[in-house]
N, C-alpha and C positions, 0 to 999 in steps of 0.2 A: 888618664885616658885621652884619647887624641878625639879633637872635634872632627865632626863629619865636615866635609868641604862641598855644599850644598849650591855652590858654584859653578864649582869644576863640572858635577856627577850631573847637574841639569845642564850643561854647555854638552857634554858626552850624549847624553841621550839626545837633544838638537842633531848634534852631528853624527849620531846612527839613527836616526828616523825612530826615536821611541819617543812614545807619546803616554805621558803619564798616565792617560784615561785608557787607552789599550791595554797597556800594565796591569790596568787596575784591572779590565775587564779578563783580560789572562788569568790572573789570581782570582777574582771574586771575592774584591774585593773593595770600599769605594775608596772613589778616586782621593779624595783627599784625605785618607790613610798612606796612599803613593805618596802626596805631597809631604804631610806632617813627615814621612819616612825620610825621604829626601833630604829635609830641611832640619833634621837631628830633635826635632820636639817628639814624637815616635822612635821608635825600636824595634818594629814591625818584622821577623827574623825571616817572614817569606818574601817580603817586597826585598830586604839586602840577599837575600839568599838568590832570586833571580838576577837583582844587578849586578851580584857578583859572576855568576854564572854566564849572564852575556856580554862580560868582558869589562864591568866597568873596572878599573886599579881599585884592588883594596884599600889602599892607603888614602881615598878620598870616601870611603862610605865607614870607616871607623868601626870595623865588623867588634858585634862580642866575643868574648875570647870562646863561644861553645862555636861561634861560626868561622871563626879565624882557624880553628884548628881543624874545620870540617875539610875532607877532602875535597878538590871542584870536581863535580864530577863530568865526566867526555857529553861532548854537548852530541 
């Protein structure tokens, strides 16, 4: 299974103006669920499910294979 790249996916949200605690507050959910998500210690399939969704690359959030095979749906 490929590591999440907890890097890359916090350098992405910096440079699209997402801010973990808004994430959180979007989902309802707290914020440092966002983070533990991010940072691959969580598997939280709604926090991957939005960053996939707003464009982060998959291949840096290490999706499950029930989310990998999900289709994205039109934003």
């Amino acid at each position: 299974m490929m590591k999440r790249n907890s890097v890359q996916i916090r350098s992405w949200m910096v440079r699209n103006g997402i801010k973990p605690s808004r994430l959180a507050r979007d989902l309802n959910v707290h914020h440092t669920l966002v983070s533990q998500t991010v940072s691959g210690t969580k598997n939280n399939r709604r926090v991957l499910r939005r960053l996939r969704d707003m464009g982060c690359p998959k291949k840096w959030l290490a999706l499950p294979k029930d989310l990998e095979s999900e289709k994205q749906q039109a934003a």
